[in-house]
Each structure stands twice: as structure tokens, then as C-alpha cells.
N, C-alpha and C positions, 0 to 999 in steps of 0.2 A: 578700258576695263579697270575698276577700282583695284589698286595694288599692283597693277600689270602697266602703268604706263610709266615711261621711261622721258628722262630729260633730253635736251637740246642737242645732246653727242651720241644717243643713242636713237635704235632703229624699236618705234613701238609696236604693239599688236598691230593686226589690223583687222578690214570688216573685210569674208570672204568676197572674191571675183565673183559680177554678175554671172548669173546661168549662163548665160549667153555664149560666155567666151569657155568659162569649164566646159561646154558641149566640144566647142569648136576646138580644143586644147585636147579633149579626150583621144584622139587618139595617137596624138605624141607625146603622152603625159603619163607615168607609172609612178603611181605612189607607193613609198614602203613602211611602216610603221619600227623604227627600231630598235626604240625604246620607250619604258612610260614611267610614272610615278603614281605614287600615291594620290597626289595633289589635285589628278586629273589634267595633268600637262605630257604631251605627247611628243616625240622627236622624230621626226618625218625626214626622208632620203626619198625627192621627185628626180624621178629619172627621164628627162627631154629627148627627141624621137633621133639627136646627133649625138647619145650616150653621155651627155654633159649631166652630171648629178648633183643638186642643191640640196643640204641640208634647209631643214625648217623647225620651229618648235609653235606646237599649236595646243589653245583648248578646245574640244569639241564642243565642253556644256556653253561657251559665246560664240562657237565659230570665229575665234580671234586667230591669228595667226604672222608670225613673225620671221621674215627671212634671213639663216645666217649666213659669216663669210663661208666658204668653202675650203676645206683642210684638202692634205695632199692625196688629192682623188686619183692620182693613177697607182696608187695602190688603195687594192683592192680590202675593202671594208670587213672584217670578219666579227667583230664584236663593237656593241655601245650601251655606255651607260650614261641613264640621267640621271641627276641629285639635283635636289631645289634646294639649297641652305636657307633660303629666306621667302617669304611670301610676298610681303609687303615693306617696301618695294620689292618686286621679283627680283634673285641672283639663283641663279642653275650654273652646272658645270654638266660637262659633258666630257666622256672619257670614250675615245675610238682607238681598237686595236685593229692594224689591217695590218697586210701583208703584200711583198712586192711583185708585179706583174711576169708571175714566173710558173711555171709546172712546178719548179723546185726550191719554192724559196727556204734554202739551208744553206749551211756549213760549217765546217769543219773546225773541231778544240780537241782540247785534252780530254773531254768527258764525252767524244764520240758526235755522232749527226747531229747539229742543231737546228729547232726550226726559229724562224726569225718573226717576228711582231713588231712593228712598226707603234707607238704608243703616244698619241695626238692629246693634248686636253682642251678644252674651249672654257674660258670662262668670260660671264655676261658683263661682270664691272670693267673688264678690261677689252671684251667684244674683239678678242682676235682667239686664234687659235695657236698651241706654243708646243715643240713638240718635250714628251719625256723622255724616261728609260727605257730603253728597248727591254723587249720579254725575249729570255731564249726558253723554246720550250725541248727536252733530250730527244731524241730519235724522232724518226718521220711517225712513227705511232702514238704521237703525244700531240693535240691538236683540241683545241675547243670543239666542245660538244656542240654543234651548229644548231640545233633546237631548244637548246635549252639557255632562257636568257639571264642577265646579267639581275644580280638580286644584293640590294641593298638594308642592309641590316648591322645592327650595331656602331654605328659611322664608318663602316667600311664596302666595299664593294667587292664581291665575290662572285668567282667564273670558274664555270664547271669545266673538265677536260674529260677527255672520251674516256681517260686508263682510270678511271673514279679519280682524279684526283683533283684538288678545289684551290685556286689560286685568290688570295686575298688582295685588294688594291686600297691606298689610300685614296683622298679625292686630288692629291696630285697624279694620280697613277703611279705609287712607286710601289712596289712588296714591301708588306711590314712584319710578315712571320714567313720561314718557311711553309711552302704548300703541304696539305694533308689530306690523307685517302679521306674518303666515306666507311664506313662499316659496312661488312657484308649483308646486315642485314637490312641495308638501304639500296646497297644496289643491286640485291634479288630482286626489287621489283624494277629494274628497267625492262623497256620491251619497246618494241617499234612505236606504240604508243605513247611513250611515255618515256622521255630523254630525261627532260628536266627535273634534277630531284631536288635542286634545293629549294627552301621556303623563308621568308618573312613573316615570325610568328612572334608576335606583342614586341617589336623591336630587337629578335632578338634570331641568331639562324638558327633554322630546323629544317630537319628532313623527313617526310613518310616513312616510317618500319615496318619491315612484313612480318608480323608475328610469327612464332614456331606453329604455333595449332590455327594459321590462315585467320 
């Protein structure tokens, strides 16, 4: 794929598996989509029928598709983000927050309950995965909004939290401003429907507002 292929030390696209073997593979095979770009590049988590889980990153519009290494998978995946800094040659980064395989993964500071975030990056020029700063987020009531995904805007990456409130990441994963609520009049319109409030609008973040007069 022009712009997508990779030299002698890296792993290129590829052309999707005969039918033959997807049929045969389908029913040890769950794929999860979980995250995307602008660009039309996709970040794929195939989950195999012994719970072994590979990251991938693919385009649907070639059916190309590329296998990465795999980051520390027995903790459990809760957020990702893609970014493509470049086209041509292809370099993405990838940002995974997960958490440790626990009912309770927290503990205890001066500022009360913490919940803990495990904070992975991948980048493609360097084709491994390295981990960052861990995220402490305050009490068990503070926890990423599980529906609503990771939204990139302004060169930075931003994750929504259930109490409305919005954590900013560089493309190292690190915070670069303390976190800020949303306005009330953005989070009037949440509803079972409708988690995810934030937006990518001309480069720039935004959020739907419910009018006073609907």
C-alpha cells in the first residue's frame, strides 16, 4: 500500500487471510474494534478461543492489515487511543489505559480511595510498546465513561470520566493541564443513549449543548 509500507526492520500491511481459513478461525476468533482515525486506520484487539489477545492495526478501504507486539495483557484493557502523526511513510502511536486483574484495583493516599490506570504507549518508529505514568483517578466513583471513546483534538488526547469530568493526555500519555468538568449544559443531554459527549470539531474540542428553549 503506497505510504503504508515499511522497511526491512519493520512488520508491513498485509493482504487479508483466505476465506477459507476466516470461516475456519470464526469461531475461535472475536474481534473488537478500539479505536480509529480520521485517516481511515483502525486499531483492532482479536481475542483467540485460549483468551490470548493481539493487538492489530488495519485499513478496511485495502483490507491491509498489520500485526502488533502485544502490551501487558493480563491487565485488563479499559481505554485506547490512536494518532497517525504521519501518512507517508506511516508512524501512529497508540495510547492503552488498563487496569490490574482485580475487583478492586485501588488504594490508599492522603487524598483518600485511588483508582489505579496502568498507562502503555506503542510507537511504530520504535515498534515496541514502553510503559508511562500511571493515571490515579480519586474515589471508586471516578472511572472512565466506558462508552464514550477517546477523541483527539488540538494535539492532544482527551477521556471522558463518568463524574463529567475530562482528562487531557499528551501523545506521550502524560497530563498536561489539570482535568475540567464539562458544563451543565452539556451534560443535560447525557442519557443511556448517549455517553459520549465529546467532539472533534475543525481541529478543535467541542461538545453538544442543550439549549434552554430545547
Amino acid at each position: 500500500m503506497d505510504g503504508c509500507s515499511w522497511n526491512s526492520t519493520t512488520t508491513p500491511f498485509h493482504l487479508p487471510r483466505p476465506d477459507e481459513l476466516v470461516k475456519l478461525l470464526a469461531f475461535f476468533v472475536k474481534t473488537r474494534i478500539v479505536a480509529s482515525t480520521m485517516q481511515g486506520i483502525l486499531c483492532c484487539v482479536i481475542t483467540l478461543g485460549n483468551w490470548r489477545s493481539r493487538f492489530h492495526i488495519c485499513k478496511p478501504s485495502t483490507k491491509q492489515w498489520m500485526k502488533l507486539p502485544s502490551p501487558k495483557m493480563r491487565y485488563f484493557t479499559k481505554k485506547v487511543a490512536l494518532i497517525v502523526l504521519r501518512s507517508k511513510p506511516l508512524h501512529f502511536k497508540i495510547i492503552r489505559l488498563s487496569s490490574p486483574p482485580t475487583s478492586q484495583p485501588c488504594h490508599y493516599s492522603k487524598l483518600g480511595l485511588m483508582r489505579h490506570y496502568r498507562c502503555e504507549i506503542f510507537d511504530s518508529e520504535y515498534w515496541r510498546w514502553r510503559q508511562g505514568k500511571d493515571l490515579l483517578l480519586l474515589s471508586l466513583s471516578s472511572f472512565f465513561e466506558p462508552f464514550a471513546p477517546a477523541v483527539h483534538a488540538a494535539g492532544l488526547i482527551y477521556f471522558q470520566l463518568c463524574c463529567g469530568q475530562v482528562i487531557a493526555l499528551n501523545y506521550d500519555g502524560e497530563e498536561v493541564f489539570p482535568r475540567f468538568s464539562l458544563p451543565n449544559c452539556v451534560l443535560m443531554i447525557r442519557t443511556m443513549m448517549v455517553t459520549g459527549l465529546l467532539r472533534s470539531i475543525k481541529g478543535s474540542l467541542g461538545a453538544p449543548v442543550c439549549h434552554p428553549m430545547g
